[in-house]
PDB file of N, CA, C, O and CB in Angstrom:
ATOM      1  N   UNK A   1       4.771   9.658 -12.495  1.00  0.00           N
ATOM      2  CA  UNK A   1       5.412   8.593 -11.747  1.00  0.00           C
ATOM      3  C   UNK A   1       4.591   8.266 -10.497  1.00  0.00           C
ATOM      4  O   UNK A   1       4.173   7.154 -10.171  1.00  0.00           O
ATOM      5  CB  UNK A   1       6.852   8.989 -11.367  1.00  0.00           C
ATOM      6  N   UNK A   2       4.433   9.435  -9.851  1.00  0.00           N
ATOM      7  CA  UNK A   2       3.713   9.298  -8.623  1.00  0.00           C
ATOM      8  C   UNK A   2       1.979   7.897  -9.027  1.00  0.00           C
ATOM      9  O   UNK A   2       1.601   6.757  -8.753  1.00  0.00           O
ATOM     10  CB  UNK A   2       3.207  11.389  -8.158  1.00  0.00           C
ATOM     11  N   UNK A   3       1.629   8.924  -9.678  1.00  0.00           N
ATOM     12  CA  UNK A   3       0.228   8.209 -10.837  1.00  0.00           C
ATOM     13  C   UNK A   3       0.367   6.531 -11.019  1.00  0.00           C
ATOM     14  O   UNK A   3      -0.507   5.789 -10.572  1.00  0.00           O
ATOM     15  CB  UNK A   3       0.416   8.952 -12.825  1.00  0.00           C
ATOM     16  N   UNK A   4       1.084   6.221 -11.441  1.00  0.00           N
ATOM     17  CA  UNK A   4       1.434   4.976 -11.777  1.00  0.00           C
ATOM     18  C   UNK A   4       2.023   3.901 -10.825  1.00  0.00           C
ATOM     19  O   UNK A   4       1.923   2.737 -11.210  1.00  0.00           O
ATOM     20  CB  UNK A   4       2.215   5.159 -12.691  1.00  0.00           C
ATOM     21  N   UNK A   5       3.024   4.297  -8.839  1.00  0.00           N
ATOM     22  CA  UNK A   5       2.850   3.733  -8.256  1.00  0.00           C
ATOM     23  C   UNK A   5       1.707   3.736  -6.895  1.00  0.00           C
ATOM     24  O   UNK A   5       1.624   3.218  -5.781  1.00  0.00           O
ATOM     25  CB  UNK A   5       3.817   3.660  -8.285  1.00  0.00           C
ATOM     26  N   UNK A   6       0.895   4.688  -7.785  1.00  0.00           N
ATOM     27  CA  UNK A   6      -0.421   4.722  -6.580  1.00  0.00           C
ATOM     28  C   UNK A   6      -1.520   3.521  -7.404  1.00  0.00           C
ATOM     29  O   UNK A   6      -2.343   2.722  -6.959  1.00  0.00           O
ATOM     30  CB  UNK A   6      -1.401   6.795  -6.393  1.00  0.00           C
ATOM     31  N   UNK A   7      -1.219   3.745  -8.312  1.00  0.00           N
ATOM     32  CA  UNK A   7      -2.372   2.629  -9.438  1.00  0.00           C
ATOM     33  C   UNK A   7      -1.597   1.067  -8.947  1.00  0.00           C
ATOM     34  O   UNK A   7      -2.205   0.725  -7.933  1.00  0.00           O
ATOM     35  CB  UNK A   7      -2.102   3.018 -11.897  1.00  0.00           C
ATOM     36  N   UNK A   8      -0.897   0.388  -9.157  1.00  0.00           N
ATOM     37  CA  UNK A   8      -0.060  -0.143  -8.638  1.00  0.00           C
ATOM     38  C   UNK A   8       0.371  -0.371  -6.992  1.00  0.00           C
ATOM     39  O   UNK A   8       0.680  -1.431  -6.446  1.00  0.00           O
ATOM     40  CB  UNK A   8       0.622   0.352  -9.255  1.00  0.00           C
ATOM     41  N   UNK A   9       0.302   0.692  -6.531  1.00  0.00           N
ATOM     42  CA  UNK A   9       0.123   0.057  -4.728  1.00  0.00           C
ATOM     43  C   UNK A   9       1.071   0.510  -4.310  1.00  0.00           C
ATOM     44  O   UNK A   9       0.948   1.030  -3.200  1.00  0.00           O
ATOM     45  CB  UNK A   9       0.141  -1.588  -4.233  1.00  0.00           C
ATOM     46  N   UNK A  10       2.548   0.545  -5.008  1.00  0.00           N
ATOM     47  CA  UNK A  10       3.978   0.373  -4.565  1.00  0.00           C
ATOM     48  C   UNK A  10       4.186   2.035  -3.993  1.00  0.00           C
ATOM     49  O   UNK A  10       3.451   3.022  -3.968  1.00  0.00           O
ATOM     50  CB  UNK A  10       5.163  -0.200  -6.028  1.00  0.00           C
ATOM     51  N   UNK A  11       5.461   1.775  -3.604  1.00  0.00           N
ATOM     52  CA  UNK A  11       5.972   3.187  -3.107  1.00  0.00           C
ATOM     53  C   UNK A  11       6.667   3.819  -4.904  1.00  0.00           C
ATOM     54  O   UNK A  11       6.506   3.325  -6.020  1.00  0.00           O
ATOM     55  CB  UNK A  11       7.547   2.911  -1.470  1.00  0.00           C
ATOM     56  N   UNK A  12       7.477   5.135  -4.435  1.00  0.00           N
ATOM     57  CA  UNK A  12       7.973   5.869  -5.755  1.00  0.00           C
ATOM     58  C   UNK A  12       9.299   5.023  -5.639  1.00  0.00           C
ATOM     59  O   UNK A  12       9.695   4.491  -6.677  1.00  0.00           O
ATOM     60  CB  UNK A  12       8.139   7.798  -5.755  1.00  0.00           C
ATOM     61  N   UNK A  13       9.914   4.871  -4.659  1.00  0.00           N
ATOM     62  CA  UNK A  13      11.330   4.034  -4.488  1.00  0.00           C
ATOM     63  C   UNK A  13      11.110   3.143  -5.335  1.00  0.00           C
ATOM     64  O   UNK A  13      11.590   3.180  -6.468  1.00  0.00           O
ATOM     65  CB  UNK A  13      11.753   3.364  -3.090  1.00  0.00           C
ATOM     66  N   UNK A  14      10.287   2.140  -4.870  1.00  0.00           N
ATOM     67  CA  UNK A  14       9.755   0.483  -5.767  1.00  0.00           C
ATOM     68  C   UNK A  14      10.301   0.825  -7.340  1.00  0.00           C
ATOM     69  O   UNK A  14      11.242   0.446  -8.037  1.00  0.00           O
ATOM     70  CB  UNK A  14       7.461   0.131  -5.848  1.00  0.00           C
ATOM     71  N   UNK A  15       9.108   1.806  -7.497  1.00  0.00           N
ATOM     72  CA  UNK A  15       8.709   2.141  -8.823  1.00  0.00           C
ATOM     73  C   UNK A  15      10.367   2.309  -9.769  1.00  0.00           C
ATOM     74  O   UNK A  15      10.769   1.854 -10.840  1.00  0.00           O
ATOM     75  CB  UNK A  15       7.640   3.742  -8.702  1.00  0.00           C
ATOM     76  N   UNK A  16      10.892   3.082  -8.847  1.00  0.00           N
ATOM     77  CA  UNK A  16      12.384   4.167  -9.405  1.00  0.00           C
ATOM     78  C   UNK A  16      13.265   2.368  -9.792  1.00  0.00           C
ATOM     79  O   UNK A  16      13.943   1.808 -10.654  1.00  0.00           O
ATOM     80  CB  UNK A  16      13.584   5.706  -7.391  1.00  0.00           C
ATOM     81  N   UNK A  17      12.769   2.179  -8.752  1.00  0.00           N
ATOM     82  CA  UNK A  17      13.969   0.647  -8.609  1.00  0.00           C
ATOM     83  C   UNK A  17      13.489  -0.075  -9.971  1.00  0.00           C
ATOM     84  O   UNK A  17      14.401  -0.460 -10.703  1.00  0.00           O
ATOM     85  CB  UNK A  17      13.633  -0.744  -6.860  1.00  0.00           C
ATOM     86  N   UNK A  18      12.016  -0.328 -10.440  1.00  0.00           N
ATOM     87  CA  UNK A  18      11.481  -0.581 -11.383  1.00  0.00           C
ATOM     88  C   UNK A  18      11.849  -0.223 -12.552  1.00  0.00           C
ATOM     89  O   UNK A  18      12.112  -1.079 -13.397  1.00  0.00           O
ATOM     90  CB  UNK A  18      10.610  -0.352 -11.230  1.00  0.00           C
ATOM     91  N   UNK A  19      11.927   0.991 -12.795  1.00  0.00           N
ATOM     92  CA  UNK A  19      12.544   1.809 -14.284  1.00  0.00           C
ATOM     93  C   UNK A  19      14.036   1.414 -14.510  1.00  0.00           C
ATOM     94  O   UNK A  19      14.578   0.915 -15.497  1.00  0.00           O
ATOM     95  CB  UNK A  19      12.538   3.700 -14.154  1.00  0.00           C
ATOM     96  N   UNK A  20      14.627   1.854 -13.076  1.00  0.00           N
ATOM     97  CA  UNK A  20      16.354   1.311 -13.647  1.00  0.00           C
ATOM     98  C   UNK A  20      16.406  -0.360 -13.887  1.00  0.00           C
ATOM     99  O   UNK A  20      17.473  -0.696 -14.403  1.00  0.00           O
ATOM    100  CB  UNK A  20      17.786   1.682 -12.175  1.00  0.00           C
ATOM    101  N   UNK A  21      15.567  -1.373 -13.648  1.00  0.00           N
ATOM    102  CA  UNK A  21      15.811  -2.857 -13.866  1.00  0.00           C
ATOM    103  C   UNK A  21      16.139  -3.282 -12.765  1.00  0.00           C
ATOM    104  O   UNK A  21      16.519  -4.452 -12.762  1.00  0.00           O
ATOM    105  CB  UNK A  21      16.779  -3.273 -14.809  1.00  0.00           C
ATOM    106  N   UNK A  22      16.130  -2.654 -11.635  1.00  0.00           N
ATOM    107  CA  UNK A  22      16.763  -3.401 -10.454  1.00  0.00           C
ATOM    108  C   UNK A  22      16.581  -4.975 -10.098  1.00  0.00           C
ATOM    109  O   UNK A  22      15.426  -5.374  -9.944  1.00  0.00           O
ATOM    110  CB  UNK A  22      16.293  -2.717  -9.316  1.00  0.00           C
ATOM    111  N   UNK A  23      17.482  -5.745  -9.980  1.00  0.00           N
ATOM    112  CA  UNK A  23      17.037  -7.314  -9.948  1.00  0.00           C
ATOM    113  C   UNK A  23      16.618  -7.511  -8.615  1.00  0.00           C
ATOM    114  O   UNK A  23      16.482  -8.680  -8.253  1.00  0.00           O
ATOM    115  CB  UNK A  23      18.226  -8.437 -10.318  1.00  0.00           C
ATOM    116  N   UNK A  24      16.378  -6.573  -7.785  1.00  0.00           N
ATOM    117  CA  UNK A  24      16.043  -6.863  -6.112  1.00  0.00           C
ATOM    118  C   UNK A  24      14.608  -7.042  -6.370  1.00  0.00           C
ATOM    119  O   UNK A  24      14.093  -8.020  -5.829  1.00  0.00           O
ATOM    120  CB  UNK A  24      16.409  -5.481  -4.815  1.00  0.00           C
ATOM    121  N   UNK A  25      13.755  -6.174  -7.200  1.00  0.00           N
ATOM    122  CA  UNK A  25      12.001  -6.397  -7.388  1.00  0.00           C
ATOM    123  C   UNK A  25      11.975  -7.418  -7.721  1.00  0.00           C
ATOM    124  O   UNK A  25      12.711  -7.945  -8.555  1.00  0.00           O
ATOM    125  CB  UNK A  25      11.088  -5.635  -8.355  1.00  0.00           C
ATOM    126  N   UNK A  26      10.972  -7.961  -7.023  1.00  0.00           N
ATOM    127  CA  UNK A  26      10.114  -9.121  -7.563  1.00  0.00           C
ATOM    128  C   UNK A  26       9.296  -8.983  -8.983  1.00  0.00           C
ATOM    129  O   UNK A  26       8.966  -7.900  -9.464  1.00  0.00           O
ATOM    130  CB  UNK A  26       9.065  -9.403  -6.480  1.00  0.00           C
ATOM    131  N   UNK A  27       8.941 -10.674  -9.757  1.00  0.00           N
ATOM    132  CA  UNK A  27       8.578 -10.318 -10.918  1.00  0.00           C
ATOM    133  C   UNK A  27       6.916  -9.950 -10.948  1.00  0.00           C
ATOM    134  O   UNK A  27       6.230  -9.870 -11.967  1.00  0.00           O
ATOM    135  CB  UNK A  27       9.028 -11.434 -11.828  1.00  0.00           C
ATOM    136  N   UNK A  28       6.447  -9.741  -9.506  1.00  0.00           N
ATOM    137  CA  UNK A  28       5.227  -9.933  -9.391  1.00  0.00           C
ATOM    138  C   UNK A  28       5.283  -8.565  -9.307  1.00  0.00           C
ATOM    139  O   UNK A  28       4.614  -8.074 -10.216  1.00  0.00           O
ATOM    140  CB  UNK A  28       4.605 -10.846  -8.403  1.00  0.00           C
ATOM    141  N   UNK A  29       5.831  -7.684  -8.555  1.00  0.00           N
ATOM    142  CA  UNK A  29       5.593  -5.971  -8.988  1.00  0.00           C
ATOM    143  C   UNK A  29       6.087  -6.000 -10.631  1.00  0.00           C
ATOM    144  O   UNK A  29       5.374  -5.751 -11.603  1.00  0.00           O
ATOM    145  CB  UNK A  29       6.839  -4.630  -7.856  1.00  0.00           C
ATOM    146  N   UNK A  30       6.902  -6.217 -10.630  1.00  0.00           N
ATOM    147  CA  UNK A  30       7.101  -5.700 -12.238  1.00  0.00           C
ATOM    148  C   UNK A  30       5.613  -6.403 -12.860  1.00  0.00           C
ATOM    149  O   UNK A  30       5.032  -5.445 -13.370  1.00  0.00           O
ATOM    150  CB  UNK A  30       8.865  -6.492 -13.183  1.00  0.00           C
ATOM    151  N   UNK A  31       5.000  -7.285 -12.988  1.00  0.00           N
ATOM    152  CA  UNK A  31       3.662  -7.525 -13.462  1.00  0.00           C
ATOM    153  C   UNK A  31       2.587  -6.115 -13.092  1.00  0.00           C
ATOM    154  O   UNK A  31       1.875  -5.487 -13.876  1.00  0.00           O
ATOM    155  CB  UNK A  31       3.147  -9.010 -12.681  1.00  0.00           C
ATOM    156  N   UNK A  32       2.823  -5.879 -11.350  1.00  0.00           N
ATOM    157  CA  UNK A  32       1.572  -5.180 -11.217  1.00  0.00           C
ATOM    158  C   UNK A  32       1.886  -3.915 -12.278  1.00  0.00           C
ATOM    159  O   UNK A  32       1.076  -3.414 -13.059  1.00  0.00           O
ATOM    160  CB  UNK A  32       1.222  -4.718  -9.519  1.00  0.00           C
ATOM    161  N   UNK A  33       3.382  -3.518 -12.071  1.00  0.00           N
ATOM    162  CA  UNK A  33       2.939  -2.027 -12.891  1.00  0.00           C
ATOM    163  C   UNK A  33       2.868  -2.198 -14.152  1.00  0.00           C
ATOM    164  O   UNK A  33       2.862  -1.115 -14.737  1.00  0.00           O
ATOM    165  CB  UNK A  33       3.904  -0.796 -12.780  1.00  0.00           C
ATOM    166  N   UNK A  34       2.801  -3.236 -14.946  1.00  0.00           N
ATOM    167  CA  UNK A  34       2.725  -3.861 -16.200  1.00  0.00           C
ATOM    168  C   UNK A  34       1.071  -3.315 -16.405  1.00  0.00           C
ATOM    169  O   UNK A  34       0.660  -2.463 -17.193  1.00  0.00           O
ATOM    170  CB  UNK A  34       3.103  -5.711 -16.174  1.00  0.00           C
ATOM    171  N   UNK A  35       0.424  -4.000 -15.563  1.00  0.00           N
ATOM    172  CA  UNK A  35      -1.279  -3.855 -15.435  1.00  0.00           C
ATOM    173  C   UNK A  35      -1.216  -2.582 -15.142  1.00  0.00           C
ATOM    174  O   UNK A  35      -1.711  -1.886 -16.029  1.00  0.00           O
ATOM    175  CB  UNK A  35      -2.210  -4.755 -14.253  1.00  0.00           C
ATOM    176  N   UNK A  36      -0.780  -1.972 -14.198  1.00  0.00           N
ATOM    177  CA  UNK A  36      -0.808  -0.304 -13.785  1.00  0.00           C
ATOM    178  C   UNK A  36      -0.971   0.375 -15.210  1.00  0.00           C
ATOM    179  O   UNK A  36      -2.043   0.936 -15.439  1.00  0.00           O
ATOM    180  CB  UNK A  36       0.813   0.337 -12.928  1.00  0.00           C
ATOM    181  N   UNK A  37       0.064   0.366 -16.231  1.00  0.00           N
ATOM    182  CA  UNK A  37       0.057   1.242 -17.710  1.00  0.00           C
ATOM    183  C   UNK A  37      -0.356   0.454 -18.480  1.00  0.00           C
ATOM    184  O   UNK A  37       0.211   0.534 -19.570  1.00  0.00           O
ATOM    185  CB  UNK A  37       1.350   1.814 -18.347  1.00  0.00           C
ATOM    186  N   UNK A  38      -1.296  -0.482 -18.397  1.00  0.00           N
ATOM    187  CA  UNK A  38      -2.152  -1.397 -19.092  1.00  0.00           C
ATOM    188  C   UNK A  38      -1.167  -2.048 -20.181  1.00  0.00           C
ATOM    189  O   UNK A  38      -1.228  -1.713 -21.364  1.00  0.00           O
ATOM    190  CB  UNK A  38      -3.488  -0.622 -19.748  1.00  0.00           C
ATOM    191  N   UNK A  39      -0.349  -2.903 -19.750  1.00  0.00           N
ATOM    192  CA  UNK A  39       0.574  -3.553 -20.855  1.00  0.00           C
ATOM    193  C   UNK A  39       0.905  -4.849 -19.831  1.00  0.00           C
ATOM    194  O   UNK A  39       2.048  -5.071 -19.430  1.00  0.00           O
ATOM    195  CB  UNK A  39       2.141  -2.458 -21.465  1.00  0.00           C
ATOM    196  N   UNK A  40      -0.067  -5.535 -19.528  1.00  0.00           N
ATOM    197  CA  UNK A  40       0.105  -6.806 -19.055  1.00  0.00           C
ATOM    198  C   UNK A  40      -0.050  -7.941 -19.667  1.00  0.00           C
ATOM    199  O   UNK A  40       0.569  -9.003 -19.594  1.00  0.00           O
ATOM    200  CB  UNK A  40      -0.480  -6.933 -18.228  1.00  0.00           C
ATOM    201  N   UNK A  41      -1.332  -7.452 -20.545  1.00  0.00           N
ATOM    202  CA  UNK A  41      -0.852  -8.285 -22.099  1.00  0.00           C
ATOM    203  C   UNK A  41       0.008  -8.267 -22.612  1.00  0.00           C
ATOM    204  O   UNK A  41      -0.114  -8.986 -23.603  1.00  0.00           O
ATOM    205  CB  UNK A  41      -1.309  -8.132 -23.126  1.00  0.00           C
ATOM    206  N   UNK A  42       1.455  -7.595 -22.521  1.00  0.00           N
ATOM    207  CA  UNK A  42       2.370  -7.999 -23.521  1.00  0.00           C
ATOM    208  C   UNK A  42       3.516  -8.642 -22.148  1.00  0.00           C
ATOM    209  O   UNK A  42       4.678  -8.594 -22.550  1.00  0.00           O
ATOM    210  CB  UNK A  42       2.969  -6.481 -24.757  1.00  0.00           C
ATOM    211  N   UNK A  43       3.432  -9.079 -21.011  1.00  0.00           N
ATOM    212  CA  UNK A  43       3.932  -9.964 -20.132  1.00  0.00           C
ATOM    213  C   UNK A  43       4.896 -11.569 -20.946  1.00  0.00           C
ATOM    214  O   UNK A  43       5.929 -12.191 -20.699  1.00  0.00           O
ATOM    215  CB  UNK A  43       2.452 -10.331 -19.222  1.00  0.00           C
ATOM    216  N   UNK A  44       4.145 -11.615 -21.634  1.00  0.00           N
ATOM    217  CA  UNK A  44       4.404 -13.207 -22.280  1.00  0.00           C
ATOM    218  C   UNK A  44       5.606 -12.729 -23.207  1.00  0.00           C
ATOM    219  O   UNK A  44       6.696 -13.303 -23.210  1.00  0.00           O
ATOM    220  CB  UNK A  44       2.860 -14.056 -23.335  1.00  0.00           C
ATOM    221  N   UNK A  45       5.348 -11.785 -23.877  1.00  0.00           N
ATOM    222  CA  UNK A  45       6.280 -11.683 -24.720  1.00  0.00           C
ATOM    223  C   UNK A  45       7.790 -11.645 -24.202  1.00  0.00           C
ATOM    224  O   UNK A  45       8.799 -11.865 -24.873  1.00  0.00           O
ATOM    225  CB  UNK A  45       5.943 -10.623 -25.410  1.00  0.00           C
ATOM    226  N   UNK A  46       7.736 -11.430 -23.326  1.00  0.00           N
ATOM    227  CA  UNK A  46       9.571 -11.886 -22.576  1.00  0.00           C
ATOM    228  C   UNK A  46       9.976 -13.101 -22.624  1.00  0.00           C
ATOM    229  O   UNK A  46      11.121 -13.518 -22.446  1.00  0.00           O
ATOM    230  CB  UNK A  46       9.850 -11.716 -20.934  1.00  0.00           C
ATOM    231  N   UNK A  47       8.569 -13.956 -22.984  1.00  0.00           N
ATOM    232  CA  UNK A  47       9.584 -15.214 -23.273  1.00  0.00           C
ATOM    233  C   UNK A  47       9.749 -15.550 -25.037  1.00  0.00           C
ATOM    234  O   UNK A  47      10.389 -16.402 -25.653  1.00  0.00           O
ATOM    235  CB  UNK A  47       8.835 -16.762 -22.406  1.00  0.00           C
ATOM    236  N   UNK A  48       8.799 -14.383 -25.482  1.00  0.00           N
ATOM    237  CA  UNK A  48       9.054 -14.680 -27.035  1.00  0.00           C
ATOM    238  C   UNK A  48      10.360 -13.424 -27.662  1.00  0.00           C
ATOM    239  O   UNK A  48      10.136 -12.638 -28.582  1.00  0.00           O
ATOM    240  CB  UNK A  48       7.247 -14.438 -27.991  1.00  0.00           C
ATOM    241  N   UNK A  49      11.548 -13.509 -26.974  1.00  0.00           N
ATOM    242  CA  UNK A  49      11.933 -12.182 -27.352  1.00  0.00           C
ATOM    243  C   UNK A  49      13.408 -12.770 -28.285  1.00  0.00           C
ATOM    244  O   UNK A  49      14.381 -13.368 -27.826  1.00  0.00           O
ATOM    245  CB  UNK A  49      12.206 -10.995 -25.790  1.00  0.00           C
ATOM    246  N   UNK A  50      13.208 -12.456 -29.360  1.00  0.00           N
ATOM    247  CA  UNK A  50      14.483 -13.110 -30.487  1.00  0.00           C
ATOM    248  C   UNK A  50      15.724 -12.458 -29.983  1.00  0.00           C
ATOM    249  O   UNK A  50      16.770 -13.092 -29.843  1.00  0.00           O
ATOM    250  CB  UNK A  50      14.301 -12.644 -32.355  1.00  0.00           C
ATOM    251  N   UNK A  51      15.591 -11.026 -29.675  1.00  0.00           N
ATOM    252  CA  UNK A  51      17.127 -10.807 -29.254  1.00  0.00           C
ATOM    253  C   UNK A  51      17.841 -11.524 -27.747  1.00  0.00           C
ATOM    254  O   UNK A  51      19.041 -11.796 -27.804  1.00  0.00           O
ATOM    255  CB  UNK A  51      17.246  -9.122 -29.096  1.00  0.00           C
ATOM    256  N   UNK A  52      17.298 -11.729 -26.807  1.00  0.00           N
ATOM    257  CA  UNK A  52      17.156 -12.539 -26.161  1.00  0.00           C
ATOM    258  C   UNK A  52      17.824 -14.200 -26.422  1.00  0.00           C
ATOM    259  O   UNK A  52      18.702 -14.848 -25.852  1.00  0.00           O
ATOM    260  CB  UNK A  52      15.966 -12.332 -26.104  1.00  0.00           C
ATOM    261  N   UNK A  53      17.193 -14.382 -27.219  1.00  0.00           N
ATOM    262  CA  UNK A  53      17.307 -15.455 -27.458  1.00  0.00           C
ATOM    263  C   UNK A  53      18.603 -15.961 -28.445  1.00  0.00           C
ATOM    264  O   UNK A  53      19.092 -17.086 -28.547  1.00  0.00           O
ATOM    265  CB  UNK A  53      16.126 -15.676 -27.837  1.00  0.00           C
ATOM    266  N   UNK A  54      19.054 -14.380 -29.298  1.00  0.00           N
ATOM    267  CA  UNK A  54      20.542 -14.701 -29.962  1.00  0.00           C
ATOM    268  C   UNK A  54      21.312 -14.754 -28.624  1.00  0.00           C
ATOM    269  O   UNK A  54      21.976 -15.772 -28.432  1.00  0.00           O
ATOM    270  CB  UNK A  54      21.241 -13.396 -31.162  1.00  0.00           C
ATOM    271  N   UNK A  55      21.314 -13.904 -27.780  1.00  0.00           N
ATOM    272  CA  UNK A  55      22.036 -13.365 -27.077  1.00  0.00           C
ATOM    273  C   UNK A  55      22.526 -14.636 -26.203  1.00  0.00           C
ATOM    274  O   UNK A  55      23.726 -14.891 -26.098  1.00  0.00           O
ATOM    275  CB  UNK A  55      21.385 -12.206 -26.462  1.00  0.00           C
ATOM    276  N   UNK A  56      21.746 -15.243 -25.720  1.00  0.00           N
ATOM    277  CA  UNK A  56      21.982 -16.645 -25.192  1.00  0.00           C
ATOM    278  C   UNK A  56      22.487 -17.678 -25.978  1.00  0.00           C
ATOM    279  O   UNK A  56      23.496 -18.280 -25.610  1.00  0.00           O
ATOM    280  CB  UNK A  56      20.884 -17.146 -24.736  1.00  0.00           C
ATOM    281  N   UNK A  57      21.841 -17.995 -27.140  1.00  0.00           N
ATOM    282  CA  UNK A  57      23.078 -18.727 -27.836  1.00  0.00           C
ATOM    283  C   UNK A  57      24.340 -18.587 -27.856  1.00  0.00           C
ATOM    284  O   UNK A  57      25.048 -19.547 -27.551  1.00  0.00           O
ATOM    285  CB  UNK A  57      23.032 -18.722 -28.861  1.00  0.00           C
ATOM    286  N   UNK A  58      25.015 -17.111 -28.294  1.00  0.00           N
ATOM    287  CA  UNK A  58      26.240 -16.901 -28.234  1.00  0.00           C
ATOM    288  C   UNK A  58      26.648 -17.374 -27.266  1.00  0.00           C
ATOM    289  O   UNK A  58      27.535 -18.223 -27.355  1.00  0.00           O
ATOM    290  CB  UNK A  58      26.581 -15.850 -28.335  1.00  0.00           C
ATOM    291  N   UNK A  59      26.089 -16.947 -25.887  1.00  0.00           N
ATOM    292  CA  UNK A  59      26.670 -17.336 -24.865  1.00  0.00           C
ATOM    293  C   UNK A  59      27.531 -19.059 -24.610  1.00  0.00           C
ATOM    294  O   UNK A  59      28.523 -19.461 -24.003  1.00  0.00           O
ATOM    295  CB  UNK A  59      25.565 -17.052 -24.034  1.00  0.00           C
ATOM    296  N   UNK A  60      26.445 -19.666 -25.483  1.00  0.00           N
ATOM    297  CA  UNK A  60      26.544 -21.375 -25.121  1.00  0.00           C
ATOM    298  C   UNK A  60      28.026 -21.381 -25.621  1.00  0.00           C
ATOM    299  O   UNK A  60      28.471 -20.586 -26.448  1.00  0.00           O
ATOM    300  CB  UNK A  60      25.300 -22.684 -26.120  1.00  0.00           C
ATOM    301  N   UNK A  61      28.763 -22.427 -24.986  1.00  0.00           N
ATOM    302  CA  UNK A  61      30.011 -22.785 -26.110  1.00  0.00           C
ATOM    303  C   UNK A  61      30.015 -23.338 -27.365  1.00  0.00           C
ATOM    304  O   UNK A  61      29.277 -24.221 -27.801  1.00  0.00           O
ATOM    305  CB  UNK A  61      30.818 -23.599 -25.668  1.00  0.00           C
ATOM    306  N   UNK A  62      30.947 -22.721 -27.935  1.00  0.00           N
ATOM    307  CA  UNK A  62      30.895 -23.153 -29.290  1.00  0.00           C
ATOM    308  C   UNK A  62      31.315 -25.032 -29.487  1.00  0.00           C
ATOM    309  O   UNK A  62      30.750 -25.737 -30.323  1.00  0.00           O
ATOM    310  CB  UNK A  62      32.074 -22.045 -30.115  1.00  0.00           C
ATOM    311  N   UNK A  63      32.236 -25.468 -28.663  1.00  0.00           N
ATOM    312  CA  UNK A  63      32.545 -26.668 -29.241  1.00  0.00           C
ATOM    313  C   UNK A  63      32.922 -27.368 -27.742  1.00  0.00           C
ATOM    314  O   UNK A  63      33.801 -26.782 -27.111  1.00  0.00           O
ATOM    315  CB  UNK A  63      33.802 -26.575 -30.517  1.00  0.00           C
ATOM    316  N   UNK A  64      32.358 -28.508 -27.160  1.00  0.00           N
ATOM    317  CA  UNK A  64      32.723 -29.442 -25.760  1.00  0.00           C
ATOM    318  C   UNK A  64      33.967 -30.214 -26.404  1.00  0.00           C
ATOM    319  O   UNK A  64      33.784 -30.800 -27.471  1.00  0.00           O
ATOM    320  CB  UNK A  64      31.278 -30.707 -25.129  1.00  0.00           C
ATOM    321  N   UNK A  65      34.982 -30.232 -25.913  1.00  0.00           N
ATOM    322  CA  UNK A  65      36.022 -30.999 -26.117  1.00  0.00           C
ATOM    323  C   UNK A  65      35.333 -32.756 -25.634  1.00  0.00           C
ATOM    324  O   UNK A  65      34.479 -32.896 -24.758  1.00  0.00           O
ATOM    325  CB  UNK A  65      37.411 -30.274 -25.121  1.00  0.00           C
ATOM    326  N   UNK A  66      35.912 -33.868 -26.392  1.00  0.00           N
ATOM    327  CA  UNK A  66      35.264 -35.022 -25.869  1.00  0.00           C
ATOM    328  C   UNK A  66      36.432 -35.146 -24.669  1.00  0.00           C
ATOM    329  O   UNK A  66      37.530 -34.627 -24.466  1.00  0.00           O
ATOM    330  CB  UNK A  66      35.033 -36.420 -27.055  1.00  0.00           C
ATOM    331  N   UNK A  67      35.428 -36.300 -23.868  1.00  0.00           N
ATOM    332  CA  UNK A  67      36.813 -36.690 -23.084  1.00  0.00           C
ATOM    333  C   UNK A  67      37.575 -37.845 -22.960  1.00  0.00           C
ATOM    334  O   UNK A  67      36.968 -38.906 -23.108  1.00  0.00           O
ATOM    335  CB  UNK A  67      36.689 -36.534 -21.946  1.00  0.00           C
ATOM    336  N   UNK A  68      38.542 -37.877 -22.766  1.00  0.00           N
ATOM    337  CA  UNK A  68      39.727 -39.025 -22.931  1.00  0.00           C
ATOM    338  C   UNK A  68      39.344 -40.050 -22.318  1.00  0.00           C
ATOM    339  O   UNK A  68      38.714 -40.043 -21.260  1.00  0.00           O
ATOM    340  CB  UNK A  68      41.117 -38.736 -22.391  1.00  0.00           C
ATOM    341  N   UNK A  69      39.707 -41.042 -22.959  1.00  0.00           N
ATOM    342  CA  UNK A  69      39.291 -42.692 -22.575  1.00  0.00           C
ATOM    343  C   UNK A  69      40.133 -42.450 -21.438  1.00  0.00           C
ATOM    344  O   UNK A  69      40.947 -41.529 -21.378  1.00  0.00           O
ATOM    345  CB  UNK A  69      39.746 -44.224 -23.722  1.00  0.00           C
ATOM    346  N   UNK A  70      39.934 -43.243 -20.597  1.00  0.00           N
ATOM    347  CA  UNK A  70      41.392 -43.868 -19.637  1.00  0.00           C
ATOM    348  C   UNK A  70      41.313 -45.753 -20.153  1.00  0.00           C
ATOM    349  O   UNK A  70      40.380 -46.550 -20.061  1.00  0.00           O
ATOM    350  CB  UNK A  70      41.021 -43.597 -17.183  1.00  0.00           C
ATOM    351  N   UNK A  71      42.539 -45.902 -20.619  1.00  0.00           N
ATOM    352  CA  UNK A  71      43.025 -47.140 -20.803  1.00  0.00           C
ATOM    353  C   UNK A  71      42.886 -48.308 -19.604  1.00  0.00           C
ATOM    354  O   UNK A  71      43.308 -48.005 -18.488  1.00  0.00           O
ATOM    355  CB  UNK A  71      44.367 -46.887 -21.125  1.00  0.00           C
ATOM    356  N   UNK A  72      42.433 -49.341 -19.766  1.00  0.00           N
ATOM    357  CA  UNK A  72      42.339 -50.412 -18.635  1.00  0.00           C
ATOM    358  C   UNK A  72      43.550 -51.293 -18.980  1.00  0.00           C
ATOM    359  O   UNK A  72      43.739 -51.858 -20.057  1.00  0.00           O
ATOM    360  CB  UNK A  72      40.835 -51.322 -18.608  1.00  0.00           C
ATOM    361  N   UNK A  73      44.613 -51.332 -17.517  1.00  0.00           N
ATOM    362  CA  UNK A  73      45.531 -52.072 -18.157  1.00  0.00           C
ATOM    363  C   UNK A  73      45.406 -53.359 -16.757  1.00  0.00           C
ATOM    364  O   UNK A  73      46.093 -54.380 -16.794  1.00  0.00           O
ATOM    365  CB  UNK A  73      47.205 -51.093 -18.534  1.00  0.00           C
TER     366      UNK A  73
END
């Protein structure tokens, strides 16, 4: 651990905050230690990620109700 936020720059905190997902890091440390364990080439792939991507559909609603005319009288 130590190894990997000295390659990387960051403190061990950063790093710790890093492993659990913390949404406070920036995506630019999560890149550096990406490059730190040499997997910065696979960076892109978060936007190619299928489960991801069910997961958000579900989310969408299934059906928008239309909405009601209002009558001009």
């Amino acid at each position: 651990m130590e190894v990997v936020a000295d390659r990387a720059r960051i403190t061990r905190q950063t790093l710790a905050k890093v492993e659990r997902g913390d949404t406070s890091v920036s995506i630019g440390i999560y890149a550096t230690v990406m490059h730190a364990l040499g997997l910065i080439d696979k960076l892109g792939d978060v936007a190619n990620d299928p489960m991801a991507s069910m997961l958000e559909d579900e989310a969408l609603p299934k059906r928008i109700r239309a909405r009601k005319k209002v009558s001009e009288s």
